[in-house]
N, C-alpha and C positions, 0 to 999 in steps of 0.2 A: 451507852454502856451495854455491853454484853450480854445476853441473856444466860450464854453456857462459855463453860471453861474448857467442852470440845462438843463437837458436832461427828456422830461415830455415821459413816453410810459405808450400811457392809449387810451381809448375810442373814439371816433369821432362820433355826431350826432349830429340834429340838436329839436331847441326845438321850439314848440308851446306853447307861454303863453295866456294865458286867464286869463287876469285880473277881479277881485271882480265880479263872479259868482253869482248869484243869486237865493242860492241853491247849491247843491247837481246832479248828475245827476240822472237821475231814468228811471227802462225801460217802454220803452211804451211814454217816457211823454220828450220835448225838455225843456232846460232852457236857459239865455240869462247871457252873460256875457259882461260887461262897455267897456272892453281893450283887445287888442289882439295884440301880438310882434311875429313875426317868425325871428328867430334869431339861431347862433349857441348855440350851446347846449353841453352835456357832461362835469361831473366833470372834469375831465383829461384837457379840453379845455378853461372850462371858466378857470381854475387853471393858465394853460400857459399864456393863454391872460393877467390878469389881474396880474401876477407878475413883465409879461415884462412892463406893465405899472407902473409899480413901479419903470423902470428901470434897470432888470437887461436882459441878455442875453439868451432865449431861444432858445431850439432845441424841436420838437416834432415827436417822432415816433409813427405810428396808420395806420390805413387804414380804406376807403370811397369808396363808389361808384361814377361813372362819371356819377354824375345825379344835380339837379337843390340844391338839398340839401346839396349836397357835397360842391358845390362852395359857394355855404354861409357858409359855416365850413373855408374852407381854406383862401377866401375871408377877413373874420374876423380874422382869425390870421395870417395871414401876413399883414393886416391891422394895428398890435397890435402890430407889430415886429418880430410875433414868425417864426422862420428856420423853412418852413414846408417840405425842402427838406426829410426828411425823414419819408414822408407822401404817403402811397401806395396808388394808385387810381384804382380802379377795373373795368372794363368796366363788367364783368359779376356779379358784386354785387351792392347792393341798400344801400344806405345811412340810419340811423337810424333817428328815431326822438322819440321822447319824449311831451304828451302832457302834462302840466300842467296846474293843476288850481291854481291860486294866489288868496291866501286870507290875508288881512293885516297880520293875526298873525301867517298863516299857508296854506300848500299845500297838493297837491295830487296829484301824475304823473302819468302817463301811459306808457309804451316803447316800441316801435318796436325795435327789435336791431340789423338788416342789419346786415351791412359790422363786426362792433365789436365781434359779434358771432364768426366770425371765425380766426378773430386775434389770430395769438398765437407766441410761441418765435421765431420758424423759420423765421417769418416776423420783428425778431430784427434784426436790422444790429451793431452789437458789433463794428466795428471800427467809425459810426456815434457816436454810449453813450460812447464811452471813451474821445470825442471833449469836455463832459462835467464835472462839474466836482461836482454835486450833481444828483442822479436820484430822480425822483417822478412818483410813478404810485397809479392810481384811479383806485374806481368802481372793487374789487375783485371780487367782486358775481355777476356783466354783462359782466366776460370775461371768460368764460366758453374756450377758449382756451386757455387763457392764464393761467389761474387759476393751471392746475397741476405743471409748470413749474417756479412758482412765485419767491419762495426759489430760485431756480437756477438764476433767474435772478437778483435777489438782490446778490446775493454769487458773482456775473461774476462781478457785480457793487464792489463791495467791495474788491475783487481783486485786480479791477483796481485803487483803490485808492479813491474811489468815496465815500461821503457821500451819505446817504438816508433818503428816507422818503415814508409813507405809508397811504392813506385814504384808507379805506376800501370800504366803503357806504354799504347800504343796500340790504339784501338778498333778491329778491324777491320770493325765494323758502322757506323762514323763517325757516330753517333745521339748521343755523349755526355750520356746520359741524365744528369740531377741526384741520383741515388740514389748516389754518389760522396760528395754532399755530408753525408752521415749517416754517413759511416767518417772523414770529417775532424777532428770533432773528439776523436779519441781518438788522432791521432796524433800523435807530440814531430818528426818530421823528415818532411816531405814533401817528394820528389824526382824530383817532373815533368821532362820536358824542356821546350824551349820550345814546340813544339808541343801536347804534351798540355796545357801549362797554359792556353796559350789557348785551347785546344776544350772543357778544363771549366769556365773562366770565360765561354765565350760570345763572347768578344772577341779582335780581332786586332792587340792592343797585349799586347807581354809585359809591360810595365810596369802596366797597368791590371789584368794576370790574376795578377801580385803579389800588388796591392794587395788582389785578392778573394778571392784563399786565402790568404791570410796574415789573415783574418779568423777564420780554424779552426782551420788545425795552428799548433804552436806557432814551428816553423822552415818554412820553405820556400823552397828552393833549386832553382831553375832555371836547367837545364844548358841552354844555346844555341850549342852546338857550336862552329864556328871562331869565335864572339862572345864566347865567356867564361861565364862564369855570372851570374847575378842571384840575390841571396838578402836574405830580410828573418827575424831574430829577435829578438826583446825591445827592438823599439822601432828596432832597428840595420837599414838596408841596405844594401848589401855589391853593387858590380861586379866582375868580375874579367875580365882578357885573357886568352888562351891561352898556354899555355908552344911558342914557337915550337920545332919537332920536324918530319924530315921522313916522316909517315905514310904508310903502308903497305896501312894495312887497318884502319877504323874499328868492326869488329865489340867491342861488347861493351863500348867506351869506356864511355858511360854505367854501364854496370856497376862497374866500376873505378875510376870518379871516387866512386859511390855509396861504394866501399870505404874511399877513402883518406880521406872525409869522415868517415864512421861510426867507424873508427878511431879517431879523432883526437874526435871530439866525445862516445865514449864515454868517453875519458880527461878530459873534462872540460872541452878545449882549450874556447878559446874562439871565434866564427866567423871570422875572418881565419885561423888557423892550421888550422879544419876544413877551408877553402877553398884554403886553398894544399897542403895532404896531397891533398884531393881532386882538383885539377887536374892536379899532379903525376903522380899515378897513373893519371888518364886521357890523359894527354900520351904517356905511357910504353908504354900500352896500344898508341895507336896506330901504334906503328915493329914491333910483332912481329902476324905470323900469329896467328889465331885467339883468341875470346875468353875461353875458359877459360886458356888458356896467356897470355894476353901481362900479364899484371897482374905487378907486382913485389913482390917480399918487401921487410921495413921497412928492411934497410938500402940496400937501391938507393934505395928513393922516397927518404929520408934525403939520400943521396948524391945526389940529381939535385936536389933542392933548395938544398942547399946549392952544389952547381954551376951552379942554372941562378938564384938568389936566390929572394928573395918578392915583389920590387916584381910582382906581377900585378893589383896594385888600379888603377882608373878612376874619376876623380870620378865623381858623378852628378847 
């Protein structure tokens, strides 16, 4: 039997939010922002945290510095439930952070990336991800170590019998090199946004960048923020609207839509009901501060579903 119901190996940092900005920054000149949250951070993390709050069992592999920002990463997720034993602490490395600016409809981040830079597969421990029995790994383009090795580690997943899953995030060297396309087919759920999926399909139709990774992974689901989502698996595509909410602060939605889909499609649901757990959860996200925290546990998403229905589908 199983130890966990996923195995997350992805990033660890911590994040600085800056709520409703006043402005833009600019040089030479300070501006003032409402809100300020120092919290964990990292897609990989908020991902773990806010699944296990849904209730199921995580494991997470990554590595941190033994500094003041580390312990609020791991703090937070064993706070949240998540197994952080398979969590390397560095005494000669520094913790990342991330700063953000939160704007009700939109952000802008910044990154150090510490200890994650040098993450790469040697700091997998293969008999901790075989305890589980789905992998998820985040953030392809801020793991420059782990990035050549990505393929191989999804293959070693799949091997062992493991389902998968894949968020890429954002390149911040905007090159979206094709070597993405050699980790796709060993993944069962890929979950771009609409951005990343048009920058690794080449194109600026999200409908055409569908059509071209849904050539590899076996699902793929693209999130297109206030538009809904777009998804194609087994022959089936799938639009969806947003669950109308009045947001707050969009940090981490994607995170937590990731959740409430994964959830649900590990129970076997099938994609309309992976889609409407998932929206749900990112609707929900976005009316509370900060992204580790705003995700719901299964009986709110439950409860807001049922309150707010499932009609979310759009012809196409």
């Amino acid at each position: 039997m199983s130890d966990f119901d996923i195995v997350v190996v992805g990033e660890l940092n911590a994040d600085l939010i800056l709520h409703d900005p006043q402005g833009f920054p600019e040089m030479g000149k300070e501006k003032l922002a409402r809100g300020m949250l120092l919290t964990m951070g990292s897609a990989s993390a908020i991902f773990a945290t806010n699944i296990a709050h849904l209730g199921l069992k995580v494991g997470f592999i990554g590595k941190l510095g033994n500094d003041y920002l580390g312990k609020i990463v791991t703090d937070t997720l064993a706070a949240r439930g998540v197994d952080c034993t398979g969590v390397q602490v560095k005494d000669d490395e520094q913790t990342g952070i991330t700063v953000a600016l939160s704007y009700p409809d939109d952000y802008a981040m910044m990154t150090y990336m510490g200890a994650m830079e040098t993450f790469n597969l040697a700091d997998v421990d293969f008999d901790y991800v075989k305890r589980g029995k789905h992998l998820h790994f985040s953030s392809y383009y801020l793991q420059p170590g782990m990035r050549p090795a990505c393929a191989e580690l999804f293959k070693r997943a799949k091997s062992l019998g493991m389902t998968t899953s894949f968020d890429p995030g954002w390149d911040p060297d905007e090159k979206w090199e094709d070597d993405i396309l050699e980790v796709l087919p060993y993944i069962d759920v890929f979950l771009p946004n609409e951005s990343e999926a048009m920058c690794i399909a080449h194109t600026d139709n999200v409908e055409a960048a569908l059509e071209f990774l849904s050539q590899y992974a076996s699902t793929t689901v693209i999130t297109c923020g206030s538009e809904g989502v777009l998804a194609h698996s087994k022959g089936e595509t799938l639009k969806t609207k947003v669950y109308q909410v009045d947001p707050i602060d969009t940090t981490g939605a994607g995170d937590s839509f990731n959740c409430g889909f994964l959830s649900s499609w590990l129970q076997g649901d099938e994609l309309k009901n992976c889609l409407i757990a998932g929206s749900a959860c990112g609707a929900i996200a976005t009316t509370r501060a900060g992204g580790a925290t705003a995700s719901p546990d299964m009986p709110e998403m439950l409860s807001f579903i049922k309150e707010n229905g499932k009609e979310i589908f759009i012809s196409i």
